[in-house]
N, C-alpha and C positions, 0 to 999 in steps of 0.2 A: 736477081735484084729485088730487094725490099722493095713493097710498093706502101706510099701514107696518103693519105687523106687529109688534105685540110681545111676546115672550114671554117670563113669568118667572110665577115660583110662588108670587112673593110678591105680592097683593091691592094692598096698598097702593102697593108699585113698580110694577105697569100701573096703576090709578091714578091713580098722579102724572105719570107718563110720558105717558099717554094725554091727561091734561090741557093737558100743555106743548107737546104734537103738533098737538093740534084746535086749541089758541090760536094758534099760527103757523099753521090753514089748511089741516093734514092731515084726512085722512079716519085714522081706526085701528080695528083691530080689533086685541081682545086675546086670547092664548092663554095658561093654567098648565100644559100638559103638552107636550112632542115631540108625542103624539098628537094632539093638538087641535090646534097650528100645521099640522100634515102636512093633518088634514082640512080648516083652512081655508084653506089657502096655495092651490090652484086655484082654490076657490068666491070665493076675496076679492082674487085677483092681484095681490099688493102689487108696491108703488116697490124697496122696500125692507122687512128686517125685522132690530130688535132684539132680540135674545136672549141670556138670562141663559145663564151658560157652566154652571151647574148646576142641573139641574132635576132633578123626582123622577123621570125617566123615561128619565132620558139626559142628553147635557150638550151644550152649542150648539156646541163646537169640532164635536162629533162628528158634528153638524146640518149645519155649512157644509161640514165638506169633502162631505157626502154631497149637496149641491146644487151644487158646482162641479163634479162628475160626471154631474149631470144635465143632459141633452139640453136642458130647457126652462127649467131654472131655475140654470144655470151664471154665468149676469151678473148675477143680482140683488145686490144690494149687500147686506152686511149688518156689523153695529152689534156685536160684543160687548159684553155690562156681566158687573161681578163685583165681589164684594166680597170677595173671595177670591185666592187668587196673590199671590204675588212678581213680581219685575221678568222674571220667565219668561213671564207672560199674556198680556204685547202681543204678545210673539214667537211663541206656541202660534195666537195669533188671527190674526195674518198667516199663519203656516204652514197654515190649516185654510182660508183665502181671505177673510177677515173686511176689509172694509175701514178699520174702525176698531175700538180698543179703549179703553171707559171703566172705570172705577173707581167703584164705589158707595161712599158718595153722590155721583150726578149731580146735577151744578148745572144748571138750564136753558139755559146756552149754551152751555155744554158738549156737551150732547144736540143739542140744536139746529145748531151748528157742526159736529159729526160727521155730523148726516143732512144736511145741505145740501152737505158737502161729498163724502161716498159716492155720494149720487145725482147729484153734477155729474161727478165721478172717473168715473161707467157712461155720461152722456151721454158726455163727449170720449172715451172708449174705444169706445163704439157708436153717434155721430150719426145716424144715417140708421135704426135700427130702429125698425120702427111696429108690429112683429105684436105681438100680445097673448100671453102667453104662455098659452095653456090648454093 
């Protein structure tokens, strides 16, 4: 089972997110802070993780590019959402390494099409890896 990550500040967007994830077959954990994702991102090894581009404690661009820098967690895929921005955010979100960029309100196939297609985008880019990342 695919494992994601999602992280946003707002209760009812993990939630709702987290609902439309386990109904298609994901495993989730959710995070409201940078801190909380940072401490569960080893202990839960996600596929993948969504993250709101504004949080009380930092902001997810600023999240991804500091994971594409990292040794163990440079491939993992990840999801921007925002309800926030101009036609600047897809481009902020690609620039920081985000493989997709949504708009809140997320529609569920919308979410759903963004994580099936991030996580097929890290397969054909890394077929053959089997280590786990710890």
């Amino acid at each position: 089972m695919q494992r994601i990550l999602v992280v946003d500040d707002s209760r009812e967007t993990r939630k709702l997110l987290r609902a439309v994830l386990e109904t298609d077959g994901y495993e989730v954990a959710v995070a409201g802070t940078v801190d909380e994702a940072v401490v569960l991102l080893p202990r839960f090894d996600p596929h993948l993780m969504v993250i709101d581009v504004r949080l009380p404690d930092g902001d997810g661009f600023g999240v991804a590019a500091q994971l594409r820098n990292h040794r163990v967690w440079r491939t993992l895929p990840i999801v921007a959402i925002s309800a926030y921005g101009e036609g600047s955010a897809e481009m902020e979100a690609r620039a920081a390494g985000c493989a997709r960029f949504l708009r809140k309100p997320i529609e569920p196939r919308d979410l759903l099409s963004a994580v099936r297609g991030a996580i097929a985008g890290m397969r054909a880019a890394r077929p053959l890896e089997q280590e786990r990342r710890v």
